[in-house]
N, C-alpha and C positions, 0 to 999 in steps of 0.2 A: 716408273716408281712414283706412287702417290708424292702429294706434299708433304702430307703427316712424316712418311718414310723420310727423305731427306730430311725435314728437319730434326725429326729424331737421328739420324744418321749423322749431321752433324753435332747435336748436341753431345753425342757421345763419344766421337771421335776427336773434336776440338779437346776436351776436358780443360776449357774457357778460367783465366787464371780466376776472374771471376768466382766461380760456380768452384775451383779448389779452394780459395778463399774463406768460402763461406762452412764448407763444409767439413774442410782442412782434409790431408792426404789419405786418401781412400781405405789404405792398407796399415795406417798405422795404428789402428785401434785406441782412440783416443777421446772416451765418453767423455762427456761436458761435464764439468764440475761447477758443482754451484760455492765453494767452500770458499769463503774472503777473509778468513780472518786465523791466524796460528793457534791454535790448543795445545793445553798440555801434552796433549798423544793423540794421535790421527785414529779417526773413527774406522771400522771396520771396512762401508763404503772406501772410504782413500783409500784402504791398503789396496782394497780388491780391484780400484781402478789401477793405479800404480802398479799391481802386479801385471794385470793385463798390458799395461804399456810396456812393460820391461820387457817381458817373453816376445810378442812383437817386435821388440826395435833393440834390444840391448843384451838379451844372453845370448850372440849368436860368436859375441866375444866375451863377456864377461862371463858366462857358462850360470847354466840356472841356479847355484847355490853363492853365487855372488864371487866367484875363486877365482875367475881370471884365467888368462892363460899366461905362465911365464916369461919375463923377458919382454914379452908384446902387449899385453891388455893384461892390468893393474885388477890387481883382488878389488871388490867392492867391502865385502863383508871384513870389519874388524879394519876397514882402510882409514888409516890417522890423516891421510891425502884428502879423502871424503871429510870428512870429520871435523877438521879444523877449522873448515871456511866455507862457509853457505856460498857465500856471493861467489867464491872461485869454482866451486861445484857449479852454480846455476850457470856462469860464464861457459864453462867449457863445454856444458850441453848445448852451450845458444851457441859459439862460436868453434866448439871443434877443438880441439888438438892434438898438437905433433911436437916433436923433441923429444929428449929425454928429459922424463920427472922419476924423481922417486918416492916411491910408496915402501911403507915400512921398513925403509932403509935398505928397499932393491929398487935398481934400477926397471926403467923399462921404457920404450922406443917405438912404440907403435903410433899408431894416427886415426885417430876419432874426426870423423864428420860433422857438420852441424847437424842439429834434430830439424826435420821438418816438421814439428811438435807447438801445437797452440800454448801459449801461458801456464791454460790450467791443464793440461795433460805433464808438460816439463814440473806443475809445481807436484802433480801427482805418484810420478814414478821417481822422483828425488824423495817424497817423504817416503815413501816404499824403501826405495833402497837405504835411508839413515835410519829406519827401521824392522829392518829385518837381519837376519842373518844373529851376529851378535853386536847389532849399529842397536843407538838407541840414541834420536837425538827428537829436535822441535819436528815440528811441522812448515813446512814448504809452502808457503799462499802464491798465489799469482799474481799480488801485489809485488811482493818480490824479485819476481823474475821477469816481470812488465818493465820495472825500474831498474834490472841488470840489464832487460834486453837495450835501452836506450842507450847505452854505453857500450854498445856493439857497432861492430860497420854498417849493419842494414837492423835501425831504428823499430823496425814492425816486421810481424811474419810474414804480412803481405810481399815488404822488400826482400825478405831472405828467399821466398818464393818465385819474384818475379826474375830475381838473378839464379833460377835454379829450371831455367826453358830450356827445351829441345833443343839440342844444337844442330849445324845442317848437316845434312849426309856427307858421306864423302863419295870421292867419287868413282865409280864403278871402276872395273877390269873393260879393257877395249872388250870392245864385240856383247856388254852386258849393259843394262839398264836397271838402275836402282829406284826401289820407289818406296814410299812410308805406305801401308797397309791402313792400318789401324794404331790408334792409340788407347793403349788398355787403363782399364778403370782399377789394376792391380797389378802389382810388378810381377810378368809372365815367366814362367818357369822352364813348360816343357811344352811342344807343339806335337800333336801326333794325326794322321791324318789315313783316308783308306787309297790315298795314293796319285788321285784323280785329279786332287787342286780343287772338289765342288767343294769342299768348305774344309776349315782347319779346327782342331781341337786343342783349343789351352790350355792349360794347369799355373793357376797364381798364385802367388802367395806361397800362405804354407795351412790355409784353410782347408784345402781340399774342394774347392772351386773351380769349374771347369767352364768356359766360354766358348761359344761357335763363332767364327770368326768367318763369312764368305770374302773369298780372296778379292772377287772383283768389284764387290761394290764396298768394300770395307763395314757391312753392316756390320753386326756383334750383338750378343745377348747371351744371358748367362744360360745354361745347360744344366748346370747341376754345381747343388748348393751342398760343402760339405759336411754345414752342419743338416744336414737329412739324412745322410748316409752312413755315416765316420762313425765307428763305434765306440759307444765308452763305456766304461769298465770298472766296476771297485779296484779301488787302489792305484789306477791310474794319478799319474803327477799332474800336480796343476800348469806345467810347461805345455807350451805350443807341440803339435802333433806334427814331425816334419815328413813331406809328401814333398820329396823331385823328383819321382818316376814316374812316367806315364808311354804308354806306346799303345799300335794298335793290331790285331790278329785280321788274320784273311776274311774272317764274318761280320768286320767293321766292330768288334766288341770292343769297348775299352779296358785296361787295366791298370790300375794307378795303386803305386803301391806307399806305404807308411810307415811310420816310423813312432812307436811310444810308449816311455816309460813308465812302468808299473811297480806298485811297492808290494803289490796283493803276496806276493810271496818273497822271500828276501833270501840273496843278494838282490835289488831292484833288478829289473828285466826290462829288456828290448821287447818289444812284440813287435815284429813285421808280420802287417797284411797287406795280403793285394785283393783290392775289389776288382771284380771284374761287371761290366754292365748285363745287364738279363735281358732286355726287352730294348726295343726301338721306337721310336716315335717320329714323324716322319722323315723316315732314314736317317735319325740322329741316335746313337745308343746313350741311353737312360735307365736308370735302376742299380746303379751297381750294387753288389753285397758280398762280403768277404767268400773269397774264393780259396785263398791259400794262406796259412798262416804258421807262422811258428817263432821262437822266439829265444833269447841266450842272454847275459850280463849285462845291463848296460853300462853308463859311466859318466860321470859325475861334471864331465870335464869335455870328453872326446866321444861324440858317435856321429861315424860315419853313415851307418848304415845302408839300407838299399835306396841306392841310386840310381843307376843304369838300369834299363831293363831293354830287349831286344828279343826279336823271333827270328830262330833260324833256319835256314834253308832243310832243318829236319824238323819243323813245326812245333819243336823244341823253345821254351822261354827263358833266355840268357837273361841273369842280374849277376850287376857286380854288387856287393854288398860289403860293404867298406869296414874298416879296422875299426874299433874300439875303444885305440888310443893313439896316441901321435906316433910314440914307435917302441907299443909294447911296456911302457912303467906302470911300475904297481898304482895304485890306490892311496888308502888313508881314511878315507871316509868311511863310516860304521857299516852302514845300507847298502854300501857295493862293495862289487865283487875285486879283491884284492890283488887280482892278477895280470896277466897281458889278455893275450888272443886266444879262440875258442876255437874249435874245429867250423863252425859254420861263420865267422869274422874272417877279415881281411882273404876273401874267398868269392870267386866267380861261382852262382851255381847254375844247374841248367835242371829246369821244369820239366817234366813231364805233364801237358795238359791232359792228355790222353787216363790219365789214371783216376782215381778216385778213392779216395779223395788224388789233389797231384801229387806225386813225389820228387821230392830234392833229392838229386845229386849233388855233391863238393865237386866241380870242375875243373878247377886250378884255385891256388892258393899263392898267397904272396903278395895281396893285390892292399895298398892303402885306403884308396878312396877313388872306386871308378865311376865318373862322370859319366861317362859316353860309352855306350857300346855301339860299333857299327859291322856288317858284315859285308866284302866285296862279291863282284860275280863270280868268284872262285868260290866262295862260301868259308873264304878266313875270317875269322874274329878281330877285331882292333877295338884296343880300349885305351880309353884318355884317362892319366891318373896323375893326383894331388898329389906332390909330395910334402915333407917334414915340416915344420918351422926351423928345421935345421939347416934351411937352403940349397938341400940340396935339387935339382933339375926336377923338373914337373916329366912325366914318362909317357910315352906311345907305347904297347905292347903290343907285339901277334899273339891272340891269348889261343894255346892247345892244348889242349885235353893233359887232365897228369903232372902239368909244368907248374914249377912254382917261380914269384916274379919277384925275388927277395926280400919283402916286407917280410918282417920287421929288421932281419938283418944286414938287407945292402939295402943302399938307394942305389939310381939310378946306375955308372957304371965306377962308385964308389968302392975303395977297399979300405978306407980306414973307417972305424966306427961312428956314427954321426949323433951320439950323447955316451955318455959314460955309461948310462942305465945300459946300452943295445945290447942284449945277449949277444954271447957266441952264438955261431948257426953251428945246428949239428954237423958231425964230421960226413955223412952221408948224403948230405943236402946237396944236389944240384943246382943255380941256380940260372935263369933265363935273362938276358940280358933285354935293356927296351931299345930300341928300334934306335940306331944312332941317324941326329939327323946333321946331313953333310952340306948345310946352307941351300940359300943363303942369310935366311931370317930365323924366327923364332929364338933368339936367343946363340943361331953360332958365332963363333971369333977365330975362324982361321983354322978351325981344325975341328973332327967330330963331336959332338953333342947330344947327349945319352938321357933326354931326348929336347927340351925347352927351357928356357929361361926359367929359374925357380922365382917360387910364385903367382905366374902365370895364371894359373887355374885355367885348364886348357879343360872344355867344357863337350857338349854334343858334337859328333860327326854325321855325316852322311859319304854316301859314297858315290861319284857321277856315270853315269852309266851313258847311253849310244845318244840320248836326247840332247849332249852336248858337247862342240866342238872341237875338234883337234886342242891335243894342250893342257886340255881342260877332262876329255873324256878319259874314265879307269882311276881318275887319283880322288884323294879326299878332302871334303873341308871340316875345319873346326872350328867349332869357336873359342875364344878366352877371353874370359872372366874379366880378370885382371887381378890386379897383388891386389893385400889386405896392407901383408905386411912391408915398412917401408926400409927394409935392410934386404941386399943393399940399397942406397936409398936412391933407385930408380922407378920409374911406371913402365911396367912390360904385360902385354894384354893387350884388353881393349879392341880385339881384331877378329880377323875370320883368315886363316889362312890355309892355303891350299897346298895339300902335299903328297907328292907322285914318287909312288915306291919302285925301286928297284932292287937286284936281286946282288949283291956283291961278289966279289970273285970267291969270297969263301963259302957263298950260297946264303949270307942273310941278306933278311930288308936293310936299306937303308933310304932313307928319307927325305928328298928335295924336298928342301920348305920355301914358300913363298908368302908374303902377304897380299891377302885377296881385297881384304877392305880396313879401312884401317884413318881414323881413332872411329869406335863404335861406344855405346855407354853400356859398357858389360853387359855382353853379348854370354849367355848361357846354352843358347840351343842352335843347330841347324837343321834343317828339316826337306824333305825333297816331297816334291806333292803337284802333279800335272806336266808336262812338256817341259821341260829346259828350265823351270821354277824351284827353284830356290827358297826358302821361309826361317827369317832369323828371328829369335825373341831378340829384342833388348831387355833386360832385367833392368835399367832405369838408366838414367839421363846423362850421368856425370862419366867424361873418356877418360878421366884419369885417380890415380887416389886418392889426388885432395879434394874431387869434387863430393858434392852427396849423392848418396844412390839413394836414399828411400823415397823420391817422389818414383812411381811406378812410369813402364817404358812402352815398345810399341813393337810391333809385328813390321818390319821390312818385308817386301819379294825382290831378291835378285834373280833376273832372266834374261835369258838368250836373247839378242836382238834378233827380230825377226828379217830375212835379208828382201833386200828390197825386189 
């Protein structure tokens, strides 16, 4: 390896606190402002930086019309909370907060992070948000928030940054070896690869950015940029474009699929597409262009949409494509749609590449918000799923063909109803229960567990196959996330754990769970790629709730010790 090569290899892998510093967090989209001084009403410029900030780092709980989600994250828009008090607003963006406060005279219990946010980006998406929606207030300067930040625990962003480092790994499963990869230049989403371990394929952000990562020398460069590809469309919402799907087919193609709202026709609409790559460049796939697209309601509040995507053993393209809304409530809002779930929502479907254009199947239905699809050497389905803010258990399923998996009206192996709104299920409805897991982690206490700790956010799978040892070989790992929400108020996640199926005396699965690696900084994906290797994202830094996640994370390999 030339000199040029390492030192660029290091440049980009330290991500030197220096060099964030300067340029502040990669991913948070935070143009420089030059504005010093308050005006009557914030120039066009502000709002449009302010919006940019906001869709990056703040609707992903405040929801893009300012509304909140109940109970947990406080309305923005028309909030007397916001409103009242500059300096306690600018505070809680610089220090975070937790407890219960109330807004508009409801409660609410959730936990906010500190912003990894320069001055003027904090003073940019505070004048956005006191002016929009139906906020009308001054303008935000970064003199301001320069002089709130001083009256914080960490004086400069520099300090807030420097306490916001890698923390060390932990420490592997006997017989394995843990090692940091890469440190990505954008908090890494999905890894997809052609199987081999010669190099790994990223997805960050929520740009549509994709990174080649070679496993063994940790180099890294981006591949594909998604504003070149990512299409847009009259009528599209000025909200961020979300993209967590990504996988890869037997001809090394890639296909990453999206998520976004459009007014061109009203009730606003979802569009999912998936690109898929055309062309290669040397032996890396490059060019994608919509390949399959189609599209249903969106919402105002709750979209799941397509997440999971997987190929299966009939060459077939498994996506779970997630619910709509939390669990099935109406609306309110003029622009959408008034209702629950649609025939192609809260529903696994299976592609047809083969066709032409492809065709959707409905595969099963039921499904909230499926993360991960994996498939074993039998050629069963397992899908990782979110459940409610109503706490109930985050769910494993064997998804089969036909079966529905109770959304929206059971959770896990719930019988009483988990909001007042929850419809009756029809009297005809069968429904599948998820996978009970019988300890001794993930969330059991002495007795079955239908399927993990709620909250969790139990993320990608893979499945281990002959490359790996007694123990270890035929079962699965997953990752998790980890809680948003701080009710009850524990931290559960943060891990990669390993779970080996068996067949019960009544002939279902059930699920020894273990933890594999554990505290991890929200761990999103697992990924299997070369001999006995292992490939985990971290989606960013912090192993527990109260830390921050928006400084972006890094690519681990866990792998088989080689015997002596």
């Amino acid at each position: 390896m030339s000199a040029f090569s390492i030192a660029l290899r290091r440049t980009l892998n330290s991500l030197s606190l220096a060099a964030l510093v300067a340029a502040g967090p990669t991913n948070a989209a935070e143009p420089a402002s030059t504005s010093t001084a308050a005006t009557e009403s914030p120039t066009a410029e502000t709002m449009e930086r302010g919006r940019q900030v906001y869709a990056q780092n703040c609707f992903i709980c405040h929801q893009l019309n300012g509304q909140g989600l109940p109970g947990t994250y406080p309305p923005l828009a028309g909030s007397d909370y916001l409103m009242a008090d500059i300096e306690r607003s600018i505070r809680a963006v610089l220090e975070g907060l937790s407890g219960e406060i109330r807004v508009n005279n409801k409660r609410y219990a959730g936990a906010m992070q500190p912003a990894l946010l320069r001055d003027e980006a904090i003073a940019d998406v505070l004048t956005f948000v006191r002016n929009s929606w139906t906020n009308r207030g001054d303008v935000v300067t970064p003199q301001q928030v320069a002089a709130a930040r001083l009256k914080t625990g960490y004086k400069t962003f520099e300090a807030l940054v420097a306490a916001s480092q890698f923390p060390p790994l932990p420490a592997p499963p006997e017989g394995f070896a843990l090692r940091e990869v890469v440190r990505m230049p954008a908090n890494p989403q999905r890894i997809a690869s052609d199987g081999t371990g010669r190099a790994l394929y990223v997805l960050t952000g929520n740009n549509g950015d994709v990174w080649r990562v070679d496993p063994s020398s940790g180099f890294i460069r981006q591949l594909l940029r998604g504003a070149s590809y990512l299409e847009k469309r009259p009528g599209d919402i000025g909200g961020p474009t979300i993209l967590v799907g990504m996988t890869m087919d037997k001809e090394g193609r890639l296909y990453i699929g999206s998520n976004q709202q459009n007014r061109d026709r009203l009730p606003v609409q979802n569009i999912v597409t998936i690109y898929r790559s055309t062309s290669f460049k040397g032996g890396d796939p490059i060019d994608p262009k919509p390949w399959f697209q189609t599209n249903y309601p969106g919402n105002f509040a709750f979209l799941h949409g397509l997440e999971g995507m997987a190929f299966g053993p009939d060459g077939s393209l498994y996506v779970a494509n997630g619910a709509r809304t939390d669990a099935n409530q109406g609306g309110g809002e003029p622009e959408y749609y008034g209702k629950g779930e649609t025939e192609l929502t809260s529903a696994i479907w299976r592609i047809d590449p083969q066709g032409s254009p492809p065709t959707l199947e409905v595969f099963a239905k039921g499904i909230r918000n499926g993360y991960g699809l994996c498939f074993n050497d039998k050629g069963e389905l397992f899908e990782s799923e979110n459940g409610p803010d109503a706490h109930a258990p985050e769910e494993l399923n064997l998804i089969e063909k036909g079966r529905h998996y109770g959304f929206p009206y059971q959770f896990s192996d719930w019988t009483k109803k988990a909001y007042a709104h929850t419809p009756d299920a029809p009297s005809d409805l069968a429904f599948t229960l998820p996978i009970a897991n019988v300890g001794p982690d993930g969330g059991y206490a002495g007795k079955p567990l239908y399927s993990f700790d709620p909250h969790s956010s139990p993320g990608g799978m893979t499945f281990l196959g002959d490359d790996f040892p007694e123990g270890w070989r035929g079962t699965l790992l997953m990752s998790r996330f980890g809680n948003f929400i701080r009710e009850p108020k524990t931290d559960c996640g943060f891990d990669v754990l390993q779970i080996t199926l068996r067949r019960s005396a009544a002939g279902a699965y059930e699920a020894q769970v273990r933890t594999a690696l554990a505290p991890l900084g929200r761990p999103n994906d697992v990924h299997l790629s070369g001999r006995g290797k292992i490939y985990i994202s971290e989606y960013s830094r912090g192993t527990n709730s109260a830390s921050s996640y928006t400084l972006p994370g890094r690519i681990l390999e866990l792998s088989v010790k080689s015997k002596p």
